[in-house]
C-alpha positions as CSV (number, residue, x, y, z in Angstrom):
1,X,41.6,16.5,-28.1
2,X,38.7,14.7,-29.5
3,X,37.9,11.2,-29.3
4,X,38.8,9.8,-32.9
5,X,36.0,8.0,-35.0
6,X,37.3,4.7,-34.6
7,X,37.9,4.9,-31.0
8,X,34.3,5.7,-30.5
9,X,33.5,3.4,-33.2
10,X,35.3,1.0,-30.7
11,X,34.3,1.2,-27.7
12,X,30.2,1.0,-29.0
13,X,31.2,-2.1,-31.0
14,X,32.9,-3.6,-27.1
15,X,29.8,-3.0,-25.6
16,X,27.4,-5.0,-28.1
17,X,30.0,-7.5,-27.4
18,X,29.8,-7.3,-23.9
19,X,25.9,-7.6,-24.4
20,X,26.4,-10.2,-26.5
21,X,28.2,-12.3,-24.1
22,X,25.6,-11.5,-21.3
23,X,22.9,-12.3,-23.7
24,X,24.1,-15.9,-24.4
25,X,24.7,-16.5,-20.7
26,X,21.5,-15.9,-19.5
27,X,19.8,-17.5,-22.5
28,X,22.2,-20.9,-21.6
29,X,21.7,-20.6,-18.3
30,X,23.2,-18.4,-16.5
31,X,24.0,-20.1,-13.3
32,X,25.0,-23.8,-15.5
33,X,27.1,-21.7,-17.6
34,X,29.0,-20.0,-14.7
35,X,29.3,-23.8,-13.4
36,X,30.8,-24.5,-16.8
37,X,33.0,-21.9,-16.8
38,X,34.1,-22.7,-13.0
39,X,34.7,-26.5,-14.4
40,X,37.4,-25.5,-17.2
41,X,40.8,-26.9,-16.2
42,X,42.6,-22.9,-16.3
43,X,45.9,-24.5,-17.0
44,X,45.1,-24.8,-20.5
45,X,44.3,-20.9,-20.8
46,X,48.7,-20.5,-21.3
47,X,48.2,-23.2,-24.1
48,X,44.7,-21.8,-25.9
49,X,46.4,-18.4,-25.9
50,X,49.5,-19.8,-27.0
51,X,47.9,-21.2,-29.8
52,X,46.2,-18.0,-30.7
53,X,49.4,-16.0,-30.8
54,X,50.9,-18.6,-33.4
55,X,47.8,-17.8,-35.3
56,X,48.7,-13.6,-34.8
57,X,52.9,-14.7,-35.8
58,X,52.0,-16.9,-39.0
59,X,49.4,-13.6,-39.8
60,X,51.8,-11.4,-39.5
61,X,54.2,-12.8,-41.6
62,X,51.6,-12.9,-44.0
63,X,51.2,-9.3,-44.0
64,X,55.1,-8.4,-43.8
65,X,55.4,-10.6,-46.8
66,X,52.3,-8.2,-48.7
67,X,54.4,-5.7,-47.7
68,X,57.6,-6.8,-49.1
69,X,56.1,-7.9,-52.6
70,X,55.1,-4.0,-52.8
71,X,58.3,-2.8,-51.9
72,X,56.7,-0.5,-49.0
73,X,59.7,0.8,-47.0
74,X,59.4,-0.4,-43.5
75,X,61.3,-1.8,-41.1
76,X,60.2,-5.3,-39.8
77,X,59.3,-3.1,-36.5
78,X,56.9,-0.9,-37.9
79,X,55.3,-3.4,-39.8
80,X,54.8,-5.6,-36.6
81,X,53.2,-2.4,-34.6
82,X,51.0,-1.5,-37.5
83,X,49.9,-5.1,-38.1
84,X,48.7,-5.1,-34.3
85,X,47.3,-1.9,-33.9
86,X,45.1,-3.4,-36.6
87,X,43.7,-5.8,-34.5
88,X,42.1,-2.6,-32.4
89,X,39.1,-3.3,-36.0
90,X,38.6,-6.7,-35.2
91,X,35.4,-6.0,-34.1
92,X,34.7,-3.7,-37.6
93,X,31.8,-5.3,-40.0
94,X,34.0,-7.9,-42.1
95,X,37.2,-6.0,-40.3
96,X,37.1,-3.6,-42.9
97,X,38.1,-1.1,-40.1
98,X,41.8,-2.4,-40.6
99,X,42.3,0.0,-43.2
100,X,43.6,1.9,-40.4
101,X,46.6,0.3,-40.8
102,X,47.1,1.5,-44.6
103,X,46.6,5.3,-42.3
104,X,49.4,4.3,-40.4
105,X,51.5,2.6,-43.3
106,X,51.3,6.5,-45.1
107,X,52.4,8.5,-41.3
108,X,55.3,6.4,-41.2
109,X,56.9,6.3,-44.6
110,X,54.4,8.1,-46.6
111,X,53.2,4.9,-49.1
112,X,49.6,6.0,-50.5
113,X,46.5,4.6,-48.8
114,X,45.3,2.6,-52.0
115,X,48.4,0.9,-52.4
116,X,48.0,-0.5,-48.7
117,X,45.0,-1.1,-48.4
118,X,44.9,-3.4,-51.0
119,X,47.1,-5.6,-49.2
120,X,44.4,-5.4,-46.5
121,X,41.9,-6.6,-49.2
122,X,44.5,-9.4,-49.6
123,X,45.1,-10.5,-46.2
124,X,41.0,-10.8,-45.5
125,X,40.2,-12.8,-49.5
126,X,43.4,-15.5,-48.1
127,X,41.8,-15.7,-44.6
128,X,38.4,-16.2,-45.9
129,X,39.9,-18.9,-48.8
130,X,41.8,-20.4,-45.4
131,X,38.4,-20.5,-43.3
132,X,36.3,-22.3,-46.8
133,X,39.4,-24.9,-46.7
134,X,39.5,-25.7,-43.3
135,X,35.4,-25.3,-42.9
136,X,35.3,-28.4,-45.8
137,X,36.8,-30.8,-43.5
138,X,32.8,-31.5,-42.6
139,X,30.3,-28.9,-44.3
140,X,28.8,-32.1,-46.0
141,X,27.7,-32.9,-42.5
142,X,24.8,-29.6,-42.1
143,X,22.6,-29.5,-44.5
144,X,23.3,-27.9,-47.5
145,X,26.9,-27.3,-46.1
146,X,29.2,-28.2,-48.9
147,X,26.7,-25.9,-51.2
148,X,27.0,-22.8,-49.0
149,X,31.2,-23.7,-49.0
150,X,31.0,-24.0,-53.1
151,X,29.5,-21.3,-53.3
152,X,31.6,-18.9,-51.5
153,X,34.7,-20.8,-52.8
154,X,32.7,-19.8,-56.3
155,X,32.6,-16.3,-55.1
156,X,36.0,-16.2,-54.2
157,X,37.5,-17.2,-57.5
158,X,35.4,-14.6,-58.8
159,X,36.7,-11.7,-57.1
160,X,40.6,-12.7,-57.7
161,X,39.6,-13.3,-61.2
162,X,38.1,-9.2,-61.3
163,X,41.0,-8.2,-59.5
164,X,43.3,-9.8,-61.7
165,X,42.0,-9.2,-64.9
166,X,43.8,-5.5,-66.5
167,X,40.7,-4.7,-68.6
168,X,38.3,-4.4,-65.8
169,X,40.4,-1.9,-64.2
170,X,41.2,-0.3,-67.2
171,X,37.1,-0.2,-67.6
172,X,36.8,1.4,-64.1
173,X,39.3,3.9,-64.4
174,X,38.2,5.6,-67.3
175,X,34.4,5.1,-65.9
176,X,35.8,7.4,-63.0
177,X,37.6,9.7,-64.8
178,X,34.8,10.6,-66.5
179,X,32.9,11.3,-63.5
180,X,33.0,14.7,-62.9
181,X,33.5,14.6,-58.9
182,X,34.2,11.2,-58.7
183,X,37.3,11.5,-60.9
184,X,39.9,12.0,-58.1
185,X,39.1,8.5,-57.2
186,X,40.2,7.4,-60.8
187,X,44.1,7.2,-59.8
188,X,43.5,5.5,-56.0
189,X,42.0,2.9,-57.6
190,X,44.3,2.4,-60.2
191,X,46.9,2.4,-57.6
192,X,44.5,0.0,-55.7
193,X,44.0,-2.2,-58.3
194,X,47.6,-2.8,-59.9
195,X,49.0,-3.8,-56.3
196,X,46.0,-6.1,-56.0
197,X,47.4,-8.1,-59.6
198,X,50.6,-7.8,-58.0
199,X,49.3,-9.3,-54.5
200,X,47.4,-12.5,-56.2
201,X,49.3,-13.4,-58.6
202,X,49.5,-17.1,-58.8
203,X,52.4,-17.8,-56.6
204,X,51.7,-15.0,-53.8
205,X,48.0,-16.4,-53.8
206,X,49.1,-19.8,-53.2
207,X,52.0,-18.8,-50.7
208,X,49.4,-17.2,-48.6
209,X,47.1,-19.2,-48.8
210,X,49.0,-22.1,-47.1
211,X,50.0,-19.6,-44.5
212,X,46.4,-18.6,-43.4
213,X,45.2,-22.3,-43.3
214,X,47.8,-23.1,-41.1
215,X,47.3,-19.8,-39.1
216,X,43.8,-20.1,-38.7
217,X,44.2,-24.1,-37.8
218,X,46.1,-22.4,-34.3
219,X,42.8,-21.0,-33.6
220,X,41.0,-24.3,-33.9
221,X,43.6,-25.8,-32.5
222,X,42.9,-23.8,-29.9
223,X,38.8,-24.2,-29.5
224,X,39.7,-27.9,-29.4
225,X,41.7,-27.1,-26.3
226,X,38.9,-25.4,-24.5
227,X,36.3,-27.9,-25.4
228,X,38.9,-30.4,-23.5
229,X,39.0,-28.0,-20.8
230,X,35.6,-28.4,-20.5
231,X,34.8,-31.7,-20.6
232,X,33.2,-31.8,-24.2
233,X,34.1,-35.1,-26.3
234,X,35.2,-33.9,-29.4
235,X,38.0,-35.0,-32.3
236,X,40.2,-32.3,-33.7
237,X,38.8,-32.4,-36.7
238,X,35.0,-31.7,-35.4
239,X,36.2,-28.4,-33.5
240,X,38.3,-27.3,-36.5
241,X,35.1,-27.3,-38.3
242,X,33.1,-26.2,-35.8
243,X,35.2,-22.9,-35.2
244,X,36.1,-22.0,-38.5
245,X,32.9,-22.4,-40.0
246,X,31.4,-20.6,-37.1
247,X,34.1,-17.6,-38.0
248,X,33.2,-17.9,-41.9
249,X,29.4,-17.2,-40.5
250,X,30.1,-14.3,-38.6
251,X,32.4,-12.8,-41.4
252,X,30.0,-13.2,-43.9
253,X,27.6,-11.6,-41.4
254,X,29.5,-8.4,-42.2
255,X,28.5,-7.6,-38.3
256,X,31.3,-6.0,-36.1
257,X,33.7,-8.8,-35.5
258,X,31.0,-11.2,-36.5
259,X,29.0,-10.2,-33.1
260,X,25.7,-12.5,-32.0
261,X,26.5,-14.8,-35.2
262,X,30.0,-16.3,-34.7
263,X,28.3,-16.8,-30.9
264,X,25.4,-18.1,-32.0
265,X,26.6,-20.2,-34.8
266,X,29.2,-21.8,-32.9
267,X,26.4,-22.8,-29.7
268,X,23.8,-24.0,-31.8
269,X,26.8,-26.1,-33.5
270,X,28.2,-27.8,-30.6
271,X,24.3,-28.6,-29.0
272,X,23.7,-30.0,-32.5
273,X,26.6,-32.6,-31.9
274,X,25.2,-33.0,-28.3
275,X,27.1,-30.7,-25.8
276,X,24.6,-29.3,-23.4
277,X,23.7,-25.8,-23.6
278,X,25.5,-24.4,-21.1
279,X,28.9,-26.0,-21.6
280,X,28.2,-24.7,-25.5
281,X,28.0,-21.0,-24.3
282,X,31.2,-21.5,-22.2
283,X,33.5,-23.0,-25.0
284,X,31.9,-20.4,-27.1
285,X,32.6,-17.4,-24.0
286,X,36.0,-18.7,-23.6
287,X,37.5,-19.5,-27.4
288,X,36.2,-15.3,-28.3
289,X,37.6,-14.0,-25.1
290,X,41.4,-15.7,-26.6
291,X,40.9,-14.9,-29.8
292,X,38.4,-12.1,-30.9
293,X,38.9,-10.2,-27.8
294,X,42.7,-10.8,-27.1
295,X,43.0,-9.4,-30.6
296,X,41.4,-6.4,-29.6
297,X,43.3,-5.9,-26.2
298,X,46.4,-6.3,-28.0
299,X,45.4,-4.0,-31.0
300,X,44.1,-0.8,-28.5
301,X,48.0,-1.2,-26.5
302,X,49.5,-0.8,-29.5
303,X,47.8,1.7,-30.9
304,X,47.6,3.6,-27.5
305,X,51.4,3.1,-26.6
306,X,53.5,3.2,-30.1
307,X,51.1,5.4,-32.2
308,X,49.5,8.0,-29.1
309,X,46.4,6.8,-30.1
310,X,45.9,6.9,-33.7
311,X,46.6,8.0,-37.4
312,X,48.7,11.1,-37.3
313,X,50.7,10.1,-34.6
314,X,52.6,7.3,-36.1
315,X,56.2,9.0,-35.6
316,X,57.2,7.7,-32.4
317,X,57.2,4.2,-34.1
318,X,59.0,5.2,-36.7
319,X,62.2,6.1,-34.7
């Protein structure tokens, strides 16, 4: 049988990670850097990934709730294998690969792939508004910080405000149907759109929201663990920063998984605030190997062991 697009799509995007990672070794240091890495007290790792799966849990319910405000018919055990066999498009430009999971959402109980996937577009707006909230805690301390954050936090508040607003959708559907070929996408986004009202309106917005500041706190939670691992003085509050505005760089990047950016961003933070070089590139190594990475790991099981391996073979999950 063939390799499936996002398989191959997967293992290419694994290997600019892996030359990523060899990339900001060497350019550390690479024999400091494996010092570093040899200096990190390993019986944190069971906490830092710890953390990390609190972040996937408080995610998830994120997504099952979506799910439940559309009324899509699956059980709380489909929903949590299709949620991580989404993690397989981690490493997707802005994750935008996790679509698959609206593929998956129609093998198992047949719900149309607009409808899902606007609950994707809704889980990756909240995590984004999450990462801008939690980044604020000290963007006024890089310069022209708190102008980049406004202005995303602008841009944000602009696309729920398109989303929610009828007319506009009423606008694009009729653009479409008038279209000649691009008419069949008239309905889809119709669909699309109209679950998307439904997904931030006021209350859902706020509810998740919450939930994916207090997810994506796990994973800084969780950076400030390995920077104590290594030796790096630093508060809470500095590596909550640090990591998620690291992770808003790389996802507004639109790179796979925020590749060479997140990295970079992240290094060139922590020598800012003094860390040497290669103790940087070993936080950084070590905080994407239990998060970005783990995701993936966890995402290709799933999709390997309760879907065969992709779309169209959803039905042993569904039993």
């Amino acid at each position: 049988m063939p390799v499936p697009r996002f398989v191959r799509r997967l293992v290419v995007a694994a290997a600019l990670g892996g030359a990523v990672t060899v990339a900001l070794a060497l350019s550390a240091n690479l024999p400091a850097t494996l010092d570093a890495l040899g200096r990190f007290r390993w019986s944190l790792g069971p906490v830092v990934v710890g953390a990390t799966l609190v972040n996937y849990a408080l995610r998830f319910l994120k997504w099952d709730f979506y799910l439940r405000r559309l009324a899509v018919p699956l059980s709380r055990r489909q929903s949590l294998l299709v949620f991580l066999a989404g993690f397989t498009m981690s490493i997707t430009p802005g994750k935008v690969g996790e679509v698959l999971k609206a593929f998956l959402v129609r093998d198992l109980v047949g719900t149309e792939l607009s409808r899902t996937a606007s609950v994707v577009m809704a889980e990756r707006l909240t995590d984004v508004a999450g990462l801008v909230i939690l980044s604020a805690l000290g963007a006024t301390a890089l310069p022209h910080g708190g102008v980049l954050l406004g202005t995303m936090a602008v841009v944000l508040a602009l696309a729920v405000m398109a989303l929610r607003t009828r007319r506009l959708a009423d606008l694009a559907h009729a653009a479409l149907l008038r279209g000649g070929r691009l008419a069949r996408l008239a309905e889809p986004l119709r669909l699309f759109m109209g679950s998307g009202r439904t997904l931030l309106a006021p209350g859902a917005l706020g509810w998740a929201i919450v939930l994916s500041v207090v997810s994506w706190f796990f994973e800084c939670l969780a950076f400030a663990l390995v920077l104590h691992g290594l030796g790096v003085s630093a508060s809470l509050r500095a590596a909550t920063f640090l990591y998620a505005f690291a992770s808003l760089a790389g996802a507004v990047s639109m790179l796979p998984g925020g590749l060479g950016v997140a990295e970079g961003s992240l290094t060139a933070l922590l020598v800012a605030l003094g860390t040497a070089l290669p103790d940087a590139a070993a936080a950084t190594l070590l905080i994407r190997a239990a998060t970005l990475w783990l995701a993936v790991a966890v995402g290709a099981v799933t999709l390997a062991v309760a879907f065969r391996g992709g779309p169209a073979m959803a039905e042993p999950a569904a039993s």
